[in-house]
C-alpha positions as CSV (number, residue, x, y, z in Angstrom):
1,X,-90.4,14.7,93.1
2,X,-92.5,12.9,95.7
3,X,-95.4,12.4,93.3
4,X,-93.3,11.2,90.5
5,X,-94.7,8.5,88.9
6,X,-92.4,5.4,89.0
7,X,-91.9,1.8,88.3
8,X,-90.8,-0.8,90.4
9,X,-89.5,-3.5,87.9
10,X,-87.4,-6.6,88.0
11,X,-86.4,-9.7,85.6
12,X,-86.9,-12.6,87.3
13,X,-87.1,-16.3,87.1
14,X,-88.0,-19.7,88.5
15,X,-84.6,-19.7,89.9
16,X,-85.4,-17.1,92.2
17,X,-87.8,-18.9,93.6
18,X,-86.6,-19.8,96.7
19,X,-86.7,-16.2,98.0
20,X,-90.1,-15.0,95.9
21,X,-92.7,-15.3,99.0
22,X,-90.6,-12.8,101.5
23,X,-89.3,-10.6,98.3
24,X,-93.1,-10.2,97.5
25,X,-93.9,-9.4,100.8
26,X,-91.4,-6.6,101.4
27,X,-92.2,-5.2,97.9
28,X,-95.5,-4.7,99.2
29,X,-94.7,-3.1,102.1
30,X,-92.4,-0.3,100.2
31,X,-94.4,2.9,101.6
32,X,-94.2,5.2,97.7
33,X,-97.4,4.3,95.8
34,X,-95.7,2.7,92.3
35,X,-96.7,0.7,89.6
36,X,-94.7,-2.8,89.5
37,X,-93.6,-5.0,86.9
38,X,-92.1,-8.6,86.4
39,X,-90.3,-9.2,83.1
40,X,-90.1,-13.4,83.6
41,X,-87.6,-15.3,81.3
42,X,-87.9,-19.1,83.1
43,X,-87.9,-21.3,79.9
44,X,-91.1,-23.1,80.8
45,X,-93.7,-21.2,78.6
46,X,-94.9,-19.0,81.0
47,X,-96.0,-21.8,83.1
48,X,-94.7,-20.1,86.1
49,X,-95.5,-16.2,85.3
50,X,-98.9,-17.6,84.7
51,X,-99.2,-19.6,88.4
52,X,-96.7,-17.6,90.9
53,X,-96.1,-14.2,89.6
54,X,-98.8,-12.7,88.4
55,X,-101.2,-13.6,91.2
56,X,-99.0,-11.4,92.9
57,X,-98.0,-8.2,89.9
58,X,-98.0,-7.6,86.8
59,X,-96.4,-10.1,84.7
60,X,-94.7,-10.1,81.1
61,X,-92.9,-13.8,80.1
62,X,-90.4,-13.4,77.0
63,X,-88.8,-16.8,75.6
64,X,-85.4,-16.9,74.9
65,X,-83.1,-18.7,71.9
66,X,-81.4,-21.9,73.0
67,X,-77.9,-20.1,71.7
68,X,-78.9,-17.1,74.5
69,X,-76.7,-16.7,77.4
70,X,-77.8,-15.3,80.9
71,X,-76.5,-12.3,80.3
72,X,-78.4,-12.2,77.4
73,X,-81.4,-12.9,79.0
74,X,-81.5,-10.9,81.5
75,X,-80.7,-8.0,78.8
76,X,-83.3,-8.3,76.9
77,X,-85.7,-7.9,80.1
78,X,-84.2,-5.2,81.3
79,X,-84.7,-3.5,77.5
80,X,-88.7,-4.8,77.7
81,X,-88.7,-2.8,81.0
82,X,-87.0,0.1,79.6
83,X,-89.3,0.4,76.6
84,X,-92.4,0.0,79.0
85,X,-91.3,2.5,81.5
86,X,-91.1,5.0,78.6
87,X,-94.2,3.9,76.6
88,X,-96.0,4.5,79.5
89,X,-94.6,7.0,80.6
90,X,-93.5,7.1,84.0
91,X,-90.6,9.8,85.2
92,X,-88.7,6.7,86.7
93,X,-87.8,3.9,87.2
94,X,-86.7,1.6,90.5
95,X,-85.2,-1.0,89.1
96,X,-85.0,-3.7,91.7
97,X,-83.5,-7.4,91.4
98,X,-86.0,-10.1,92.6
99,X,-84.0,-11.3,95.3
100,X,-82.9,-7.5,96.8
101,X,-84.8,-6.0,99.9
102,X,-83.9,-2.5,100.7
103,X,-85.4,-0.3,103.7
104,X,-89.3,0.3,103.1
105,X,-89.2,4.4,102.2
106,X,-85.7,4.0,99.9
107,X,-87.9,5.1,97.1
108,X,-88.4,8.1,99.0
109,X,-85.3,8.5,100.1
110,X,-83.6,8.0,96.5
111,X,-85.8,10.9,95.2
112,X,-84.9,12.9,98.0
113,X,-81.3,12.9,97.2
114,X,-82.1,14.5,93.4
115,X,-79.9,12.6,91.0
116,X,-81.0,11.3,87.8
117,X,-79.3,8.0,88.5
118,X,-78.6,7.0,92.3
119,X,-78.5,3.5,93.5
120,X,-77.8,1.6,96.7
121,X,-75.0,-0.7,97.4
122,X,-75.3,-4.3,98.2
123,X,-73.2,-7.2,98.9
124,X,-72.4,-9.8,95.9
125,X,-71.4,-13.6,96.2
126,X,-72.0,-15.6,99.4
127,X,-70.7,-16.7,102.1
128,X,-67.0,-16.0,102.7
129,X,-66.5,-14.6,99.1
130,X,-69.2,-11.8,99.9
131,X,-67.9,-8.4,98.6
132,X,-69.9,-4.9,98.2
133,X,-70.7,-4.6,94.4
134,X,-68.4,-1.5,93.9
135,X,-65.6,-0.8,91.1
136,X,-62.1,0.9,91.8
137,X,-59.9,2.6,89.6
138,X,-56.3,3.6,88.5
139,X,-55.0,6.5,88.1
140,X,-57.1,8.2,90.8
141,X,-60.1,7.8,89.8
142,X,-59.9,8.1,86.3
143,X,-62.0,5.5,84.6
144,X,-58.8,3.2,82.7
145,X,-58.8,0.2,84.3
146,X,-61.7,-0.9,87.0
147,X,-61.8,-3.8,89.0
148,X,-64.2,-5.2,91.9
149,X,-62.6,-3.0,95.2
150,X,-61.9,-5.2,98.1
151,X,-64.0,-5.6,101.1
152,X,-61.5,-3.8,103.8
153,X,-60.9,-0.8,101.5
154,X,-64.6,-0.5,100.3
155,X,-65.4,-0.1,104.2
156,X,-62.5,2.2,104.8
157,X,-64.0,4.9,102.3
158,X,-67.8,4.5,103.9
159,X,-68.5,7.1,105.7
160,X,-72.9,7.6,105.0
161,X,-72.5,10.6,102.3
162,X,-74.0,9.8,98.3
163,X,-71.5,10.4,96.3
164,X,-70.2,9.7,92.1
165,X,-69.6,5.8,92.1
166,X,-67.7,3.6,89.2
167,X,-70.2,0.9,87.8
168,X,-72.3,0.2,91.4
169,X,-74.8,-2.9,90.3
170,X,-78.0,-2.4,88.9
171,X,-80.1,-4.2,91.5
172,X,-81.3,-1.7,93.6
173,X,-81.2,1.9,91.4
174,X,-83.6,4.8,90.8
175,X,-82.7,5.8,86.8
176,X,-84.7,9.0,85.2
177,X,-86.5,8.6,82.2
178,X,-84.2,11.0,80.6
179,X,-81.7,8.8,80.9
180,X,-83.4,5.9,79.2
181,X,-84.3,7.7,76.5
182,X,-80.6,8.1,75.7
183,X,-79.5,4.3,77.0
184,X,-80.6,1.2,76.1
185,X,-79.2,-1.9,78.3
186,X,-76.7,-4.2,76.9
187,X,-74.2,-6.6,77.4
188,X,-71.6,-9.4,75.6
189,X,-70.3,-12.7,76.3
190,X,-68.4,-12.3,79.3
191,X,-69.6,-8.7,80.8
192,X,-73.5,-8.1,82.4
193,X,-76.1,-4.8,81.5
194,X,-74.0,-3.3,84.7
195,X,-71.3,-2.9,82.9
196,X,-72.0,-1.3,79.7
197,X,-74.6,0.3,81.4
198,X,-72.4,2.5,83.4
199,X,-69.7,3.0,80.2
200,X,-72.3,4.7,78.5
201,X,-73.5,6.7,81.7
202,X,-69.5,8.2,81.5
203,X,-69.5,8.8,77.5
204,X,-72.5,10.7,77.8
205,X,-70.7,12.7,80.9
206,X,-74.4,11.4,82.9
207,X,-72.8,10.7,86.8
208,X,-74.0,7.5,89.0
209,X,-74.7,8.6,92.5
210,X,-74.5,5.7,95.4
211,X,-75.6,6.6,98.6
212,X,-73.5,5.1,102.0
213,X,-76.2,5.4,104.5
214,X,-78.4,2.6,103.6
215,X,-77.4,-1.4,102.1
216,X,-80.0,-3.1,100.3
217,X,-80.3,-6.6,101.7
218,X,-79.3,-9.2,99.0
219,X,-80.5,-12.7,99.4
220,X,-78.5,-14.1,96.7
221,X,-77.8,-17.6,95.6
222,X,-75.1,-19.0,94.0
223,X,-74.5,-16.7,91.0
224,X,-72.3,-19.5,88.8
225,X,-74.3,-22.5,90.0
226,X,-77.0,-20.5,87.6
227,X,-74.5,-19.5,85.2
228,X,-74.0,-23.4,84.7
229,X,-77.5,-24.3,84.0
């Protein structure tokens, strides 16, 4: 797998603007050889794909309906990278959040660990609400009810081994192309791409790896300050 060819790709906006110069910088310095892409929803035009981004990668802008929510939004980029990854055929894709900077060879070291989806964990929310975006169950393990795990018990099971994960985020995750051709992302109302993304992972029996030895470093802002705008 170490020639694979793979996409880095990421939806991003204005918003994550604050954190774009050093993001761009450590993207560079990843050490696999990858294509990347930038799916921009800001609701300017594509004033800001056209004078940030794509001096720096390869930029698509998409507009968005007033009546769209950011869940929505961010959807339909994620699907615009999905159809590109498999258009052009690369084996897979590193999809990788605009504002998430994990270790320089972690495309190297996802590959290594052979799964068709494997992802990285990461903190979520800021400051004293931070928590490690990762899912627990009832009924030992069986998928009936999840909810977000708490931050002592999500430390007590970390021990560096990759093992099957319940719904970990999808900002920092190697996915086959196998898998997208059987997946598109989607969402509702009140529930993000993670979500479904990972409920149709289980009905097709397809396990999400996440691997304990590494964190991806999440410089996140306040996730419902954007949720307001």
């Amino acid at each position: 797998m170490k020639n694979s060819k793979i996409l880095i790709a990421s939806p991003t906006s204005k918003h994550k603007d604050y954190c774009f110069k050093g993001w761009s910088a450590h993207l560079k310095k990843l050490t696999y050889q990858a294509d990347i892409l930038l799916v921009d929803n800001t609701k300017d035009s594509g004033q800001y794909a056209k004078t940030v981004l794509s001096k720096h990668f390869k930029t698509i802008h998409i507009d968005w309906k007033q009546e769209d929510n950011l869940y929505s939004i961010i959807t339909k980029s994620q699907n615009i990278i999905r159809n590109y990854t498999l258009y052009y055929r690369y084996e897979f894709l590193f999809l990788l959040e605009s504002d998430q900077m994990p270790n320089y060879n972690v495309i190297e070291y996802l590959l290594s660990l052979n799964k068709r989806v494997c992802s990285l964990p990461y903190f979520t929310y800021t400051a004293f609400q931070s928590k490690v975006l990762q899912f627990d169950t009832e009924d030992f393990g069986q998928i009936r009810q999840g909810h977000s795990m708490n931050l002592d018990k999500s430390f007590l099971n970390w021990d560096g081994i990759t093992k099957p994960k319940m719904q970990p985020g999808l900002g920092c995750i190697l996915i086959h192309r196998s898998v997208l051709e059987k997946i598109k992302f989607r969402c509702d109302t009140d529930h993000a791409s993670d979500t479904f993304f990972h409920e149709d992972l289980n009905k097709l029996g397809i396990q999400c790896y996440c691997s304990e030895l590494y964190f991806s470093e999440h410089h996140n802002s306040n996730w419902f300050n954007i949720l307001k705008k």
